[in-house]
C-alpha positions, -999 to 999 in steps of 0.1 A, spaced: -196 265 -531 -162 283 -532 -181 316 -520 -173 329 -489 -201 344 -482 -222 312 -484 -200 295 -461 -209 326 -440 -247 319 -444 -246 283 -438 -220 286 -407 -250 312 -395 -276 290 -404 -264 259 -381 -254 281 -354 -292 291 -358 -304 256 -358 -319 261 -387 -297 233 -409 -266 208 -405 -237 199 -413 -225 164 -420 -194 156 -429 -194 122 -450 -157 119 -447 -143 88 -428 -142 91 -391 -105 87 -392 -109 120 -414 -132 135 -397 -115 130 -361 -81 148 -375 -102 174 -384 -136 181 -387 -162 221 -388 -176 231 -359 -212 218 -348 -207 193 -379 -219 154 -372 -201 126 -389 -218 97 -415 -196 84 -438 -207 82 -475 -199 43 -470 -225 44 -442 -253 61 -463 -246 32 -491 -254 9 -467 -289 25 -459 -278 44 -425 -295 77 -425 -284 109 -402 -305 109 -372 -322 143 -378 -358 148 -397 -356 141 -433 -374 177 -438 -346 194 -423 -323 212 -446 -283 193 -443 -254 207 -458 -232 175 -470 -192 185 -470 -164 159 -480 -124 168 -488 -131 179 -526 -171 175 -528 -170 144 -546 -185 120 -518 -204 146 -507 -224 151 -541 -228 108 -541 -243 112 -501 -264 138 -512 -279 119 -540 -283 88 -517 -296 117 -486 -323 125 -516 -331 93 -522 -338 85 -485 -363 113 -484 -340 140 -474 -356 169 -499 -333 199 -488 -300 180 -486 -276 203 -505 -236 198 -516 -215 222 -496 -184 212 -512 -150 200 -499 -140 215 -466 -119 240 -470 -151 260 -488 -164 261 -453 -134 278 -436 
């Protein structure tokens, strides 16, 4: 999503509480720098059946560096039972 305007609408829509953000990045990554009101579960993590701690009916936006990882965690996220998990990209799509 290289659109600003959907970075617009999923920024609002977190603010709203109406979807997250996870970042599957490292926690290295993430703790140099990370989105605002994002959480943190590496794609290694979700390989290894760890799951976000939110409702699998929730809606997640998944972000990574490039979008790479993030398309792999959303495939696992689906998997899982997380229906409206949806690739947001790499991180600077979100800035």
């Amino acid at each position: 999503m290289s659109d600003k305007i959907d970075a617009i609408k999923i920024k609002e829509e977190v603010k709203a509480g109406k979807a997250y953000l996870l970042d599957v990045r490292s926690k290295e990554e993430f703790t140099q720098f990370s989105l605002p009101d994002s959480i943190n579960l590496s794609v290694e993590d979700i390989e290894y059946g760890k799951a976000p701690e939110i409702s699998r009916d929730s809606k997640v936006y998944v972000y990574c560096m490039s979008g790479v990882r993030a398309e792999k965690a959303v495939s696992l996220l689906k998997m899982m039972g997380f229906k409206m998990a949806v690739n947001a990209g790499g991180i600077m799509n979100l800035i």
